[in-house]
N, C-alpha and C positions, 0 to 999 in steps of 0.2 A: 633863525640865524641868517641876518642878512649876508648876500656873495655877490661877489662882483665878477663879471665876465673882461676881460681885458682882449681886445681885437688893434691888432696893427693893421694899418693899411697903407699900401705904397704899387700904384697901379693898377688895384684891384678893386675899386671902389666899386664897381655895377655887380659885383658877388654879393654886397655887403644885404640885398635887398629880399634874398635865399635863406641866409642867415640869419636872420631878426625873422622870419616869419619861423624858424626852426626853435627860435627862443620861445617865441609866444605860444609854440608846442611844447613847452617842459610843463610837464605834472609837480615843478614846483611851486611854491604860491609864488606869485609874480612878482607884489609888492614887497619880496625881500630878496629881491634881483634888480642888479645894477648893470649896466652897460656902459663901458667906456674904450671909447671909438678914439684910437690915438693914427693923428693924419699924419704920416713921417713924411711926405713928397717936401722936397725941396724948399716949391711953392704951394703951401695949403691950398688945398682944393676943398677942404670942405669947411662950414661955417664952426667956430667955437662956441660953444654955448651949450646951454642946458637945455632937454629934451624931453618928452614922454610920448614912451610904443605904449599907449594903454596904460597900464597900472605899473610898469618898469619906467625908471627913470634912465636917461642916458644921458651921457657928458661927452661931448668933443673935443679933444685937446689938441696939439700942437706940437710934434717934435722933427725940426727940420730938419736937423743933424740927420745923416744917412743910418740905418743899421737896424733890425732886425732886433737884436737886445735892448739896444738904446732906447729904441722905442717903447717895448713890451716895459722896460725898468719905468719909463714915463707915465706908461698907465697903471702900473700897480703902486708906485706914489701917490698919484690920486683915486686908488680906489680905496673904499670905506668899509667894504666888506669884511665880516674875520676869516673868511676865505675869496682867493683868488681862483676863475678859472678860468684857462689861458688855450683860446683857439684862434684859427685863421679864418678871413672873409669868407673864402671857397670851400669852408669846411661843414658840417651839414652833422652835429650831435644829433643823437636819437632821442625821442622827448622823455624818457628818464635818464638822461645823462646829468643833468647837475643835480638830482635826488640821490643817484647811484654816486657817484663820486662825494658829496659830502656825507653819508653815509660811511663809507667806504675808511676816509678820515677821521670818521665818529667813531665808530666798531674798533680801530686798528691804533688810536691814537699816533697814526702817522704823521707828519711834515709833509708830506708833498706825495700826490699820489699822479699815478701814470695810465691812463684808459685804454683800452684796445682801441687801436685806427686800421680800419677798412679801409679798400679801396673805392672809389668811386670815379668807376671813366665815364670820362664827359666829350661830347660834340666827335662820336666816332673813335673817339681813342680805340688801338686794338688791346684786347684782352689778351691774348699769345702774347705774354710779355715774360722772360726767361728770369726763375726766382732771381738771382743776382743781378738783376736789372732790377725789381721790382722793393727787393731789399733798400732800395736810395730812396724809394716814398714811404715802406711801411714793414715793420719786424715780421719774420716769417714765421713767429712761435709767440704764442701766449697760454699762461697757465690755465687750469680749468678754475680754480678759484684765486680769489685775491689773495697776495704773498709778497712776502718782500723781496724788492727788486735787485735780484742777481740773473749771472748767465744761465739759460740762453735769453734770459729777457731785456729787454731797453724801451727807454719810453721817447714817444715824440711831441715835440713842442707845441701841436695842434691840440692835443689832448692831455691837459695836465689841471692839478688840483695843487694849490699850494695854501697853505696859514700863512696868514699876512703878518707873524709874530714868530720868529724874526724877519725883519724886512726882509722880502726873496731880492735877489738882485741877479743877473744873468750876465756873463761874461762879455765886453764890449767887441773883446779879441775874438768870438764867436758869431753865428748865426749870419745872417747875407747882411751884405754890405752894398750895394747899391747895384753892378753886375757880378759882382764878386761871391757864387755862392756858397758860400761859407756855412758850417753847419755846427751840430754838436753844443750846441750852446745850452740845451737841455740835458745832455749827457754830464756836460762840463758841472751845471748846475747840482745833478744829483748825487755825482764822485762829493764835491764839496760837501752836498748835507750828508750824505755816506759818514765822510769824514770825519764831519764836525759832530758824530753819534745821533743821527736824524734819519729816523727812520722810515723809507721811501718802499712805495708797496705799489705793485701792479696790479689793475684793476678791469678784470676781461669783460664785464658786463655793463660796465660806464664805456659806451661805443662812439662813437664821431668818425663820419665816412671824408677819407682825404681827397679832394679831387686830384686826379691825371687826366691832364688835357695830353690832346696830340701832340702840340710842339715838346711837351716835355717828353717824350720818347723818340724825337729824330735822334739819327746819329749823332749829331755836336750835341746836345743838348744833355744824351747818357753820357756823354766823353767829357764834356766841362762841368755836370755835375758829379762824377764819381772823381773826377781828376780835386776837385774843390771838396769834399769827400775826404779824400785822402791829406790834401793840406789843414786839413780844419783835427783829423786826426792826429798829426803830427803837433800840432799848437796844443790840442787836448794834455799829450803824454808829457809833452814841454812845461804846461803849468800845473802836470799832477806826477811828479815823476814817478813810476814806480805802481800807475792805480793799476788794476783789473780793469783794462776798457775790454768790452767782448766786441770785437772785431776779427775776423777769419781771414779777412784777402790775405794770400800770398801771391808771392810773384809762381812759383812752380806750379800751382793750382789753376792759373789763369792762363796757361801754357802747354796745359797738356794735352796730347794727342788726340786724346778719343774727345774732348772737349771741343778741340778748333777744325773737328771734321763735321760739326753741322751747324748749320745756319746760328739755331740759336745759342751753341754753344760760341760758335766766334762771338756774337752780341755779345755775352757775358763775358767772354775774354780781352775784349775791348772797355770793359765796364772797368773789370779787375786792374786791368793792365793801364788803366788812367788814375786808378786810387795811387796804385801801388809807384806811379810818377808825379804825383802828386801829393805823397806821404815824406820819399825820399827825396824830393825837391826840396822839401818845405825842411827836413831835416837837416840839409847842410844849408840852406840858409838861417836857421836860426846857430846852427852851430856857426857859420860865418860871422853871425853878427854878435853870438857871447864870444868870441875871440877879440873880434874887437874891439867891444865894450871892457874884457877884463886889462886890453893889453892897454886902453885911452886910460884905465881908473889907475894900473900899475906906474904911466908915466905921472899920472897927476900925483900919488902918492911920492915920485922920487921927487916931483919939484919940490914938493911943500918941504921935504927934508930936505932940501939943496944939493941929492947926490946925482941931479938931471942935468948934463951939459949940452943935450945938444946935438 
């Protein structure tokens, strides 16, 4: 069964070289692995064209449109695979991860399956990093065996398995947008095959280690990503009203006493306290703008019946 690996790049091009030597460690056969390298920068930085790591073929494509979905949608258009699997540059699978994951889809006759993601700190990153800080890179519970994904589970967009039958496609309104980081775009994904009777299974032994770099643990850095976090939350509940999204932040949670009396409980209450502004920001602005919208489409509707004067 040939599979296609699908990698977005957009400023992270010198990780991509970590990466392909972690491919050429899968105990899959090689020649039924595809590579496709989707350049999203602005201005392409890397050349187009067809490629070979050894007995893998790779494609370079081209999506300059900003966005995180946008892009990953561009590389599984052209990939050939009848499975997709879908990581980041700075991500580092373990050499039976794409054995383990189409497996996993084989045994389970799933749609889209979801890997365990570790951490992996890089260039001194601290480890003392407080679970609700650490929850914004990677789920703090996974099953002992593969199961279909419900609470407490979630899967991340680093480590995913999808059948390319239906075309997968990932929400545009999701995932980072250029400084914008926007997230959920894999969550958004699997509420919809949920939905649509597609059954999505977590997979604890298909592993891929996520990098945390330093800069991503400065103060701004947990404050505009839990704040971006909680806006991408609010867009989620907006385009699925009504799903089961397993999210926990409250505001009283992130406020409590015995919480904001130590170090790293303030961290995490600042983590909390920037979703939870960022959830409810995002909700009265989308509620501001379906006001809007229904009161532009109520005036269009009087014109067309001529009861609009004015």
């Amino acid at each position: 069964m040939q599979v296609s690996i699908v990698v977005a790049v957009r400023g992270n091009t010198g990780a991509l070289g970590g990466l392909v030597r972690a491919f050429r460690a899968q105990d899959y056969p090689a020649g039924d692995l595809e590579l496709v390298v989707v350049d999203n920068h602005p201005v392409p930085v890397l050349p187009p064209g067809r490629y070979r790591l050894g007995p893998m073929p790779c494609r370079v494509v081209h999506e300059t449109r900003p966005g995180l979905s946008r892009a990953r949608n561009a590389g599984i258009r052209q990939a050939r695979g009848e499975i997709v699997l879908i990581t980041d540059p700075d991500a580092r699978p373990e050499s039976d991860w794409a054995r383990r994951m189409v497996a996993a889809l084989g045994a389970t006759g799933a749609y889209c399956a979801g890997g365990k993601v570790a951490t992996r700190f890089t260039g001194g990153a601290s480890v003392d990093v407080p679970a609700d800080v650490l929850q914004l890179f990677v789920p703090p519970t996974w099953p002992r065996v593969t199961t279909e994904l419900a609470a407490p589970y979630w899967v991340v967009g680093c480590n995913l398995a999808i059948r390319r039958s239906p075309l997968p496609q990932f929400d545009t309104r999701l995932g980072v947008i250029g400084r914008r980081h926007l997230s959920c775009e894999e969550l958004e994904f699997t509420v919809r095959a949920q939905r649509g009777g597609h059954l999505v299974v977590v997979v604890p032994d298909a592993v891929v280690h996520r990098a945390i770099h330093p800069a991503d643990l400065t103060t701004a850095s947990v404050q505009g990503r839990a704040l971006w976090h909680g806006v991408s939350v609010a867009r989620l509940l907006a385009i699925h009203p009504g799903a089961d999204i397993y999210d926990s932040y409250r505001l009283r949670d992130a406020l409590a006493p015995a919480r904001l009396r130590s170090r790293t409980g303030r961290r995490s209450a600042v983590a909390d306290l920037a979703r939870v502004v960022g959830l409810r920001a995002e909700r009265l602005r989308l509620a501001v703008a379906g006001l809007n919208t229904h009161t532009a489409s109520a005036e269009e509707s009087a014109m067309k019946e001529g009861v609009f004067h004015g």
